[in-house]
NUKELUM-17480 format. One record per atom (N, C-alpha, C, O, CB): z, x, y; residue in one letter. Coordinates in steps of 0.001 Angstrom, whole numbers, plus 500000, padded with zeros to 6 digits. Atoms other than C-alpha are relative to their C-alpha. Glycine has a CB too. Layout:
N
ZXYA ...
This chain:
236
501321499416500075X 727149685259406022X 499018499001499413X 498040498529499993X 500024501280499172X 500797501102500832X 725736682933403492X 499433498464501287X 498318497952501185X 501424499333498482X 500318501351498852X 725516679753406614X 498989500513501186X 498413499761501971X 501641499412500903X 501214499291498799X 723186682460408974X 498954499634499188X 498894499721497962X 499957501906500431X 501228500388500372X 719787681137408851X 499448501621499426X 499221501553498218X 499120499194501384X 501082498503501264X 718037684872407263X 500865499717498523X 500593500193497421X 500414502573500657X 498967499435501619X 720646684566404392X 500086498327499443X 500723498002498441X 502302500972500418X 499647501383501141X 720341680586403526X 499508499620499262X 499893498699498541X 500125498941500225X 500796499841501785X 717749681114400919X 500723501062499203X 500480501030497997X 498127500639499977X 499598499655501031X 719679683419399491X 501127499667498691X 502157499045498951X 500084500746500426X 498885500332500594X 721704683101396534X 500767500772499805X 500216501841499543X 499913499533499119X 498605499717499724X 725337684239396585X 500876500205498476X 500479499814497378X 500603498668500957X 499034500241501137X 728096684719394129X 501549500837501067X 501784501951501536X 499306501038498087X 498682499206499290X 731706684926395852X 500969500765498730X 501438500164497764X 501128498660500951X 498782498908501184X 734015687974393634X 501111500296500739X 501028500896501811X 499416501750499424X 498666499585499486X 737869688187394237X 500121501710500227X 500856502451499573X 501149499450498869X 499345498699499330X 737833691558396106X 500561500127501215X 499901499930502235X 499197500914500100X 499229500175499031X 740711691925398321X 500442501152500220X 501276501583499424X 500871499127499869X 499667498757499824X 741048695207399911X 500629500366501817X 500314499671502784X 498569500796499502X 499601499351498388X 742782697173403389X 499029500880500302X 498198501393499553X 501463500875500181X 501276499680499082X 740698698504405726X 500713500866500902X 501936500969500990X 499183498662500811X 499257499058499094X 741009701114408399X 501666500983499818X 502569501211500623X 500139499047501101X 498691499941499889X 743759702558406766X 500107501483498811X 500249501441497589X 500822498318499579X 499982498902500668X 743731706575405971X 501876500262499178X 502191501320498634X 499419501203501262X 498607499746500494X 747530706416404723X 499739499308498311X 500557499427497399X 501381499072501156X 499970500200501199X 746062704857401741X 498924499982499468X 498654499165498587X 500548499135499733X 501348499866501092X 742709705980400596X 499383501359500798X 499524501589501999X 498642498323499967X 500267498255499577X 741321709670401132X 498774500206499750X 498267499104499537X 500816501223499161X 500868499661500196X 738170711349400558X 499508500099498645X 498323500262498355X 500029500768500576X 500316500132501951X 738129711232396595X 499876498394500081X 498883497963499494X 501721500638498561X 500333501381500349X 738342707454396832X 498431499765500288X 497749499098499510X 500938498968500863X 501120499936499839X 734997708013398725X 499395499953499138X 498628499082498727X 499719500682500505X 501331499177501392X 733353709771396083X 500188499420499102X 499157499427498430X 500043501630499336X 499646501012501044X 734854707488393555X 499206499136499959X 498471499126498971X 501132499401500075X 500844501094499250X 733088704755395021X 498529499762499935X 497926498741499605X 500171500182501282X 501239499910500077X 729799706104395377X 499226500981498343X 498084501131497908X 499758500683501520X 500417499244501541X 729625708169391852X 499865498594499016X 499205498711497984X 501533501307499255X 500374500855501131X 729691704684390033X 498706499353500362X 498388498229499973X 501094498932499667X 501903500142500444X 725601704829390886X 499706501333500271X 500304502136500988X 498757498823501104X 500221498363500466X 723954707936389932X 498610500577501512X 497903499971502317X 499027500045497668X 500847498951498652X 721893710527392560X 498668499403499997X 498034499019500979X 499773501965499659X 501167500507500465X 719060709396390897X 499344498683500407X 498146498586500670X 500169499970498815X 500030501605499397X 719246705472391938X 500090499868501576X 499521499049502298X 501363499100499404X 499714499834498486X 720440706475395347X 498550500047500577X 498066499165501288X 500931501444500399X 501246499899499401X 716893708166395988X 498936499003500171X 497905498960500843X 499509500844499460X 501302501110500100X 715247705092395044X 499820498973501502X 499000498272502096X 500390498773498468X 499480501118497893X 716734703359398716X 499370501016501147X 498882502145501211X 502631499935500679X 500249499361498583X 716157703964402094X 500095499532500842X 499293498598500858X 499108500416500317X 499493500811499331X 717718702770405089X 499109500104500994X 498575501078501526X 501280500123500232X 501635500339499031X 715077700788407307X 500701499274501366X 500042499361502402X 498552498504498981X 499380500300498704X 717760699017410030X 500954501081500322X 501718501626499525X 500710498642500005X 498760499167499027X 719847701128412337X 501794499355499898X 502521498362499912X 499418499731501944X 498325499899500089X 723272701414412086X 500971500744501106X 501001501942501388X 500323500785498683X 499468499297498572X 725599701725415184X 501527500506499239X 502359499673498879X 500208498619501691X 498591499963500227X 728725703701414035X 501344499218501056X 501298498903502245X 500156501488499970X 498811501335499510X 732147701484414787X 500860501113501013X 501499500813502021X 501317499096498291X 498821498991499645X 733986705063415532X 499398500862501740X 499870500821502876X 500151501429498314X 500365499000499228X 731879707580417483X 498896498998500456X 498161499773501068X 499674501509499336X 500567500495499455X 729396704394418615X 498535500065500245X 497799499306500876X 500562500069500622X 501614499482500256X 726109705928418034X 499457499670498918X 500024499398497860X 499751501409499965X 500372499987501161X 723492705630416140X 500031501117498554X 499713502304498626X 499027499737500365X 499847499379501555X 724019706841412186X 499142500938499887X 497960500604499813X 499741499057498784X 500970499300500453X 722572710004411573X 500323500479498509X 501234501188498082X 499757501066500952X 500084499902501619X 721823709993407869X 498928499776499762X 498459498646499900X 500758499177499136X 500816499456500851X 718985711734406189X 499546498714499228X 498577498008499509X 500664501146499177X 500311500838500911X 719155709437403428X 501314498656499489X 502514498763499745X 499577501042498872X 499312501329501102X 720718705954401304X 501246500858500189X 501919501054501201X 499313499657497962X 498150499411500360X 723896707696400337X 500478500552500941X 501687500336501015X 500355501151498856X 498829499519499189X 725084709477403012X 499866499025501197X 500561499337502164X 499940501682500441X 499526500469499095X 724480706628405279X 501273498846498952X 502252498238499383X 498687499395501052X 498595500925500911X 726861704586402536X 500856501138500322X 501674500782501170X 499904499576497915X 498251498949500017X 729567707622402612X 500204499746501503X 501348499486501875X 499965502269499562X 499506499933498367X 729583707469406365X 500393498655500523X 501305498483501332X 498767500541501047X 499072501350500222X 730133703801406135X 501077499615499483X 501758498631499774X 499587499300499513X 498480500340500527X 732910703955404216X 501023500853500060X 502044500665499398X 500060499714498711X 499155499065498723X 734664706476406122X 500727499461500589X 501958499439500568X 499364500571501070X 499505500661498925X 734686704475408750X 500743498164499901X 501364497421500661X 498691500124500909X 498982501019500348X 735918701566406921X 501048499766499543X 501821498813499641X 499789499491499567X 497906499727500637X 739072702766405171X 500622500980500529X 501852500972500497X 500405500502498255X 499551499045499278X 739464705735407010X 500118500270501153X 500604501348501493X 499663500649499782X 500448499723498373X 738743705422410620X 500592498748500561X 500736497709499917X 498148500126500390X 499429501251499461X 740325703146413302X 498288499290500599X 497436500024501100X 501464500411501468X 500318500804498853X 738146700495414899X 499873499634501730X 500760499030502334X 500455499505499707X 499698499903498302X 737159700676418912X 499017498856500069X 497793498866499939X 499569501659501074X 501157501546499608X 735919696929419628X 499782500719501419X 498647501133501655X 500903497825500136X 500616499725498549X 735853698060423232X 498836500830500192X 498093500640501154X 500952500624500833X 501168499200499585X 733235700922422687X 499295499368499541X 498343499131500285X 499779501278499725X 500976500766500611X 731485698876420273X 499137499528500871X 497996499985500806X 500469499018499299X 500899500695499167X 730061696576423118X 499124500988500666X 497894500959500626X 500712499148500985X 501142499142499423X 728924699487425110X 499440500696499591X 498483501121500238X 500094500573500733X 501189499269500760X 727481701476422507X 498981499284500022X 497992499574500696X 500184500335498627X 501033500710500470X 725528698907421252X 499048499120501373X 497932498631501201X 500736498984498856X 500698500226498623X 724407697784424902X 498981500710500416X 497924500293500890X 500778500137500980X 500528498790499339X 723347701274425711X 498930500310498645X 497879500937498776X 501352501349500448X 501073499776501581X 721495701470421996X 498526498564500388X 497313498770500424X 501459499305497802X 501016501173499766X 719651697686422816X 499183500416501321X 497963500254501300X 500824498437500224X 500805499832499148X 718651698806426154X 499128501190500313X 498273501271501195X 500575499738500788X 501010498643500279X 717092702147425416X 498822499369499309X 497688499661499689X 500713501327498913X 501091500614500418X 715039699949423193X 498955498822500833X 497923498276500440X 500532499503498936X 500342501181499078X 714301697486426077X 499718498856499390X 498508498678499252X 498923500221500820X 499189500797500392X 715569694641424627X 499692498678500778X 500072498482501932X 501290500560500124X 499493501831499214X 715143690723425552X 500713499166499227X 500861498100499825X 498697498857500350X 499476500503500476X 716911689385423200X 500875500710498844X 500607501762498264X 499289499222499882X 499664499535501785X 719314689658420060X 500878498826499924X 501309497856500547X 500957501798499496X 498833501171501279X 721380687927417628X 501156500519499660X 501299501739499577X 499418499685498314X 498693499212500945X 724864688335416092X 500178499106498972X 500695497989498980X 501610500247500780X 499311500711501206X 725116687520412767X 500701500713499039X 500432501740498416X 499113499318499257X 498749499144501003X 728456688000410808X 499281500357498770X 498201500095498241X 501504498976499477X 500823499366501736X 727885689648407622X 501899500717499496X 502386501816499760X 497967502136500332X 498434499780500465X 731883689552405981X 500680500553500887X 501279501612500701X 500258500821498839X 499191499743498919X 733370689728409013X 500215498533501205X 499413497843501834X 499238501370500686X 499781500860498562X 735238687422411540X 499772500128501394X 500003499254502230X 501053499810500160X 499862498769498329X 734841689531414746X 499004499630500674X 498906500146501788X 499773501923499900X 501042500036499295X 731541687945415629X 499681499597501776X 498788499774502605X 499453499250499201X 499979500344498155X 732635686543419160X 500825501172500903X 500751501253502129X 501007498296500380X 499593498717499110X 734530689736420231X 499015500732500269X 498997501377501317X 500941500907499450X 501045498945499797X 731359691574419695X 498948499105501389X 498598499366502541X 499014500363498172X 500816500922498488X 729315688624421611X 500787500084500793X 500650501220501244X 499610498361500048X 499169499934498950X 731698688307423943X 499974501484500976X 499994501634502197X 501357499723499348X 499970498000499521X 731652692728424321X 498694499649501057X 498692499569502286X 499392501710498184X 501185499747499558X 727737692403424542X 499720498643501434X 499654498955502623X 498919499959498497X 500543501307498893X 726834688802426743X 501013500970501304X 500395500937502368X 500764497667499460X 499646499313498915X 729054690969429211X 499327501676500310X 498812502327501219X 501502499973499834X 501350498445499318X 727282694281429337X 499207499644500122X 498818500215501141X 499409501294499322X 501319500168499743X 723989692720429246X 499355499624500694X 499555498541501243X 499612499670499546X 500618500480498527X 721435692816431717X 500091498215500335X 500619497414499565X 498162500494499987X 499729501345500012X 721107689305433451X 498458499261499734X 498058498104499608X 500784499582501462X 501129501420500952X 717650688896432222X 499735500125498696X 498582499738498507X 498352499837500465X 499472500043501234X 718487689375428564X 501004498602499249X 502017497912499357X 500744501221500111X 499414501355500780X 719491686758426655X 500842500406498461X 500400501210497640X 498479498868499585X 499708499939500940X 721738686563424060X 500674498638499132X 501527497843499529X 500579500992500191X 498963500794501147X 722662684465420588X 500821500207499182X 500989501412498993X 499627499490499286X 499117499978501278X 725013684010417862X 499256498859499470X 498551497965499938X 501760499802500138X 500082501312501299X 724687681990414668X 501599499690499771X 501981499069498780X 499150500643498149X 498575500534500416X 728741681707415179X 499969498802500328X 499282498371501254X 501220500609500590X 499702501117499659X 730002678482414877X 500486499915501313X 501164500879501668X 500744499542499182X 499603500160499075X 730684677166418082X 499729501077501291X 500536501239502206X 501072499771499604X 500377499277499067X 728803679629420191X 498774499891500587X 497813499800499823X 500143501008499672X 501028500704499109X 726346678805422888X 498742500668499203X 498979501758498685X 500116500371501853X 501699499096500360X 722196679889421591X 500456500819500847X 501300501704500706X 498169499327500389X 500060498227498937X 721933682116424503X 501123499609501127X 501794498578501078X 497951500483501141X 499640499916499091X 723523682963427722X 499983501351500551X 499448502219499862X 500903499441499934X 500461499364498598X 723603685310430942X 501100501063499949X 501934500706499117X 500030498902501518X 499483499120499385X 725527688350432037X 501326499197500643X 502459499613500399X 498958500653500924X 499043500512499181X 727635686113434154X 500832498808498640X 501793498098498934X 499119499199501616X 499540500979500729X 728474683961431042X 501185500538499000X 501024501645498487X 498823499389499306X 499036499372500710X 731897684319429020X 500355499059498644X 500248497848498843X 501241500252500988X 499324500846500552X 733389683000425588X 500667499483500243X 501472500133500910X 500309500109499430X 498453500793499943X 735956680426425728X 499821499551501575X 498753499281502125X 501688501218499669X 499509500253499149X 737598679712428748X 501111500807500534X 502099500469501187X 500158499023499800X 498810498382499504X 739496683307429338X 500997499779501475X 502050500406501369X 498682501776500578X 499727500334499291X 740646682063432727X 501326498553499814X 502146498185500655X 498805500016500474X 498962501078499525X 742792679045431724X 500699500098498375X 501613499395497943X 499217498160500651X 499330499555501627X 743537680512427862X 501163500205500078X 501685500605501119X 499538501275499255X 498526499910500199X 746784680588426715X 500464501363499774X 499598501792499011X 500441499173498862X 499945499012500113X 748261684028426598X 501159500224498998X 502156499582499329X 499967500484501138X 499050499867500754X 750489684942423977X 500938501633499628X 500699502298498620X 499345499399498943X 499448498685499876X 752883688226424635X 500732500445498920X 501923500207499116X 500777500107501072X 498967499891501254X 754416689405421089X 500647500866500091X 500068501743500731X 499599500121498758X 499354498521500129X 757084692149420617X 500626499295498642X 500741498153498198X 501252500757501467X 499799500188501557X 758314692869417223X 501595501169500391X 501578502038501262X 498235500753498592X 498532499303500146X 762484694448416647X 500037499700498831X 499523498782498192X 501314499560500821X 499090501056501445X 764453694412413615X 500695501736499942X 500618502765500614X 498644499017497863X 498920498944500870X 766926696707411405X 499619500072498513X 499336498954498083X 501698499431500030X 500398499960500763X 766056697800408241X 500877501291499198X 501395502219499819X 498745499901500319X 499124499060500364X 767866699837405200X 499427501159500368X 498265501552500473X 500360499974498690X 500262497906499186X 768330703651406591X 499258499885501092X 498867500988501475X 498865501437498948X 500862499826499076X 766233702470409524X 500502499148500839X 500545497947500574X 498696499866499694X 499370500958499042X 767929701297412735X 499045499291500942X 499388498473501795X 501005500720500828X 500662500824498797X 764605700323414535X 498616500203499246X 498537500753498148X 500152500682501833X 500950499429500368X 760994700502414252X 498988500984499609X 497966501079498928X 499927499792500210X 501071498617500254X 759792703652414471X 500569500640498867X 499852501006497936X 499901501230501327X 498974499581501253X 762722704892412087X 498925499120498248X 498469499685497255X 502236498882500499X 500530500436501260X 761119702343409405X 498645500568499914X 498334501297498972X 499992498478499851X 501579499361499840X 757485703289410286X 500192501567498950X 499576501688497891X 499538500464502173X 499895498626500826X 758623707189408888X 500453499516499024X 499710499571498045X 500830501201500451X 499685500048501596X 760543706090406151X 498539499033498908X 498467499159497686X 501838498935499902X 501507500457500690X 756694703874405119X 499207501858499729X 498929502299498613X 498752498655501598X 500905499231499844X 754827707136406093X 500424500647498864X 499704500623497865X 499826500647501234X 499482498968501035X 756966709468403916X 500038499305498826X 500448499807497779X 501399500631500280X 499703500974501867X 756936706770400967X 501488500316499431X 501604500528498224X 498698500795498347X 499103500236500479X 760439706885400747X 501148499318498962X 500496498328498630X 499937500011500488X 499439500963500766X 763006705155398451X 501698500504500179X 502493501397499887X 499276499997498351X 498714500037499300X 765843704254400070X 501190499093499308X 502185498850499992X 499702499465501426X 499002500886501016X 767949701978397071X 500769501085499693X 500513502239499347X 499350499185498561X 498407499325500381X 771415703049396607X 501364499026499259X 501350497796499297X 500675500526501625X 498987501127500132X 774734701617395188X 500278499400500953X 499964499876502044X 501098500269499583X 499628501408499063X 775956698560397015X 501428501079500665X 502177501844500058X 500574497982498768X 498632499893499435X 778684699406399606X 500972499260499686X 500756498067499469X 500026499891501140X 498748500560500117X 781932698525399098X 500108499212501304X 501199498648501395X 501132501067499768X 500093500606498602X 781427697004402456X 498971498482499413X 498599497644500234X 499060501347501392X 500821501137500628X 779410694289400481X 500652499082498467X 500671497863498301X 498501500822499601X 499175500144500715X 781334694233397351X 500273501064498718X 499680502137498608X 499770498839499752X 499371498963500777X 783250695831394343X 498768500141498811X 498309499140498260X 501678499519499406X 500698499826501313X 780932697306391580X 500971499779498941X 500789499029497982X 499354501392499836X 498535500119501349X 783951697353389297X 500226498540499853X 500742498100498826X 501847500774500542X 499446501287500958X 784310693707389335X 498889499193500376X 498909498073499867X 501649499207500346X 501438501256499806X 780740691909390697X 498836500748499769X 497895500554500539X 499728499208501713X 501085499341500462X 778336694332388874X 500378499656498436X 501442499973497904X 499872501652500511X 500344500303501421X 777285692969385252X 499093500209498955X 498689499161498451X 499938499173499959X 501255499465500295X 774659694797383412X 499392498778499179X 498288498236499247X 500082501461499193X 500683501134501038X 774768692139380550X 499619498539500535X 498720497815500109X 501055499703498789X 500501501351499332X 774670689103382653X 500813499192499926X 500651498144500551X 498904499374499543X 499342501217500920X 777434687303380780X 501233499317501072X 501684498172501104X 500835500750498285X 498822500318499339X 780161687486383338X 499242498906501743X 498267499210502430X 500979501898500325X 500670500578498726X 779570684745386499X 500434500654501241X 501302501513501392X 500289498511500162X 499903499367498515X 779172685348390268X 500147501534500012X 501070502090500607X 501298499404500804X 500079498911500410X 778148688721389085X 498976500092500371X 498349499072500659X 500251500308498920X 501392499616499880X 774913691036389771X 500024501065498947X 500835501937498634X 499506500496501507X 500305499124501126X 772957692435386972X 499609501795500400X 499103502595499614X 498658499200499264X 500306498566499762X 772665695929389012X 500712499943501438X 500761499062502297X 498231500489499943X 499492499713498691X 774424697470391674X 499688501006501012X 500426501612501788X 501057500156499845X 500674499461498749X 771825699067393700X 499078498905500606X 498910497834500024X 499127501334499663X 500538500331499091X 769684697982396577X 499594499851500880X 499062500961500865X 500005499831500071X 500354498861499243X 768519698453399423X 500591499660501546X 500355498583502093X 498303500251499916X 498514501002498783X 771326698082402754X 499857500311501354X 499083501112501877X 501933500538499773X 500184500166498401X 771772697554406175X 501300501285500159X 502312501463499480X 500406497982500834X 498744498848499706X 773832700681407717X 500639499586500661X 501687500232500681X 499853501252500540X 498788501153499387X 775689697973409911X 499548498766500347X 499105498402501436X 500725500420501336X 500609501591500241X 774808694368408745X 500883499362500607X 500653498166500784X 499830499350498489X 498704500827498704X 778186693430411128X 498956499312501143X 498845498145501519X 501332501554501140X 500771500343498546X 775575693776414153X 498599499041499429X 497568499104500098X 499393501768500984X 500929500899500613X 773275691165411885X 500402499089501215X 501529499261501679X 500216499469498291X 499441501065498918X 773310688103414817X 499920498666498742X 498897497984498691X 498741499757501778X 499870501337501120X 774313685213411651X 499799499001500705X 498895498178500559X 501383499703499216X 500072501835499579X 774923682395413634X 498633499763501457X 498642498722502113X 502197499360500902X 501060500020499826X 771886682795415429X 498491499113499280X 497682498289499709X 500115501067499958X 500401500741500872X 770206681918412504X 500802498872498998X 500539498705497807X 499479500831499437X 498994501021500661X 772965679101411549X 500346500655498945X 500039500117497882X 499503498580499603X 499533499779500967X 774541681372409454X 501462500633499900X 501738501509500720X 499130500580499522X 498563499691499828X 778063682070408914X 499819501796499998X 498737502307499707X 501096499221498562X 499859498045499848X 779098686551409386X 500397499919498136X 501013500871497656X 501982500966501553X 499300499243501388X 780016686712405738X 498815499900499328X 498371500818498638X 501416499252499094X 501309500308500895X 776788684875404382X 499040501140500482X 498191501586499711X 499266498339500272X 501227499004499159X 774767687584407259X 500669501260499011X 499759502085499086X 500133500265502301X 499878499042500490X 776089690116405338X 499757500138498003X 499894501223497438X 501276500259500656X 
């Protein structure tokens, strides 16, 4: 934000806040209000929101009365709500061209996302509309017919994700045991070794463990060891 020309007179101060996003499994409607109660009703009235605001969720413009409830409805949609880059572009297409529109800008403001959104919009937009970024490495303007990158000769990268996990033979299995906040540590199998003679609370005895729970594979046999150059006794 600070490198966009409107914001390079300003002065800055970066603060270690490191938080998750989009993510109702771990922040609720009291965190809301948490949030916005540490400034009083009173201070709120003193604001008033003078740019438009395209919601991320439902893609429209923000309807909020006043200051604070367009902040609560912002932060809804930032810890609580998923993200639709795809409507994004055409909301905000269909919002610029109601206004009849020759131009705009994208400038990040604590966010990386600024060429998905250019990228959304320079493709919905009429072809005599012009559009910029202040992202690094992104053309001033361009056309309807114009694309980021080189999408055509880009490298494509197909991921899938497997594994095994204690009490959970696959992914979706682990996914519920996250959802439910489970706690799945138990004594060590005897299939791993003897508590009676390689469990040591005090520490004193060697090739010993100071506790004999943890958390286990329900058949670490079907571990593939030498896969990862590792012998079947060490995979287990």
């Amino acid at each position: 934000m600070c490198a966009s020309a409107p914001f390079s007179n300003i002065k800055s101060q970066k603060i270690p806040i490191q938080a998750p996003y989009h993510a109702p499994h771990l922040f609720c409607q009291d965190d809301i209000e948490e949030i916005l109660q540490t400034t009083s009703l009173e201070s709120w009235a003193g604001y008033k929101a003078t740019i438009p605001v395209v919601s991320s969720t439902s893609v429209k413009l923000a309807d909020a009365p006043e200051f604070r409830s367009l902040l609560k409805s912002s932060l809804e949609q930032i810890l609580l709500e998923p993200i639709r880059w795809e409507e994004i572009g055409k909301g905000l297409t269909q919002s610029l061209q109601r206004a009849d529109f020759t131009a705009f800008r994208v400038i990040p403001i604590g966010s990386a996302a600024e060429q998905t959104v250019y990228s959304a919009l320079s493709q919905e937009a009429p072809t005599k509309s012009s559009v910029s970024s202040e992202a690094n490495g992104i053309p001033a303007s361009t056309t309807q017919g114009d694309h980021i990158g080189r999408g055509k000769t880009s490298n494509i990268a197909i991921c899938g994700m497997s594994g095994r996990f204690p009490d959970a033979e696959d992914n979706a299995a682990f996914w519920r045991i996250l959802e439910q906040g489970l706690d799945v540590h138990k004594e060590v199998p005897p299939l791993h070794w003897d508590v009676k003679t390689h469990v040591d609370p005090t520490g004193q005895k060697k090739n010993t463990s100071a506790t004999p729970y943890g958390c286990w594979l329900s058949n670490p046999a079907a571990f593939d060891a030498r896969f990862f150059f590792m012998s079947p006794r060490e995979g287990k």
